[in-house]
N, C-alpha and C positions, 0 to 999 in steps of 0.2 A: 420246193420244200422236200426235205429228207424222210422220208419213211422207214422203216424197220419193220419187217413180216418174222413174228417169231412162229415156228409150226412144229405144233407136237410128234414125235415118232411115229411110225406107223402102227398095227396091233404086234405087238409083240409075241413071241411065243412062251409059253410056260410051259414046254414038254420034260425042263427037267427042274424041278421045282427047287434041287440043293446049289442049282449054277448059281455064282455068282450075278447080281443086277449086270453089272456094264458089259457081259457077256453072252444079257438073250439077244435071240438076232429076231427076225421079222419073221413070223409063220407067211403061211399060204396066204389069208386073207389081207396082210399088211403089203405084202409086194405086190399085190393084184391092185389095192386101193391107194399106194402112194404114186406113183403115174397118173393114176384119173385124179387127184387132187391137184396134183401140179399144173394138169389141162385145164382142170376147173379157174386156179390161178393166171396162169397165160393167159383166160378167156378174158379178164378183166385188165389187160395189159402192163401188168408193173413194168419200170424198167430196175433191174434187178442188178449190182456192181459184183455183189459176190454172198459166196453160198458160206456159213461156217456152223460147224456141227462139232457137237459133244464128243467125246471118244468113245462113246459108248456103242457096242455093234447098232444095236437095230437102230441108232440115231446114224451114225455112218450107211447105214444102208438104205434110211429114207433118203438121206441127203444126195447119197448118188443115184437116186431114181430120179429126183427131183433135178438133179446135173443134167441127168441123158435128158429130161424131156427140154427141157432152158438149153439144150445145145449148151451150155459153159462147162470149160476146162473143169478135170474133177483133183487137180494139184493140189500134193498137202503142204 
């Protein structure tokens, strides 16, 4: 059977409140807590075929924490 893991960004930052949305990136707290998420994931052992993310920064930025920790290629 097929599964599909959809996962929300990580915490974002709001340091500059007039940026455009698809251009916050991930504060301090979000890139400390999307690796331990993906471990928490791993821990449950999905097999995973591929990663695809929104163009939005801090969604591209979870998705490649989430790459390094899954070992898979981060190819656009």
């Amino acid at each position: 059977m097929k599964k599909l893991f959809i996962i929300r960004h990580a915490k974002s930052s709001w340091a500059n409140p007039t940026q455009p949305d698809y251009l916050r990136t991930l504060n301090e707290r979000g890139i400390q807590d999307a690796p331990k998420m993906a471990k928490r994931l791993i821990s449950r052992q999905p097999h995973i075929d591929l990663f695809l993310s929104s163009p939005a920064k801090r969604a591209m930025q979870t998705c490649v924490l989430f790459c390094n920790e899954f070992a898979k290629d981060q190819s656009l």
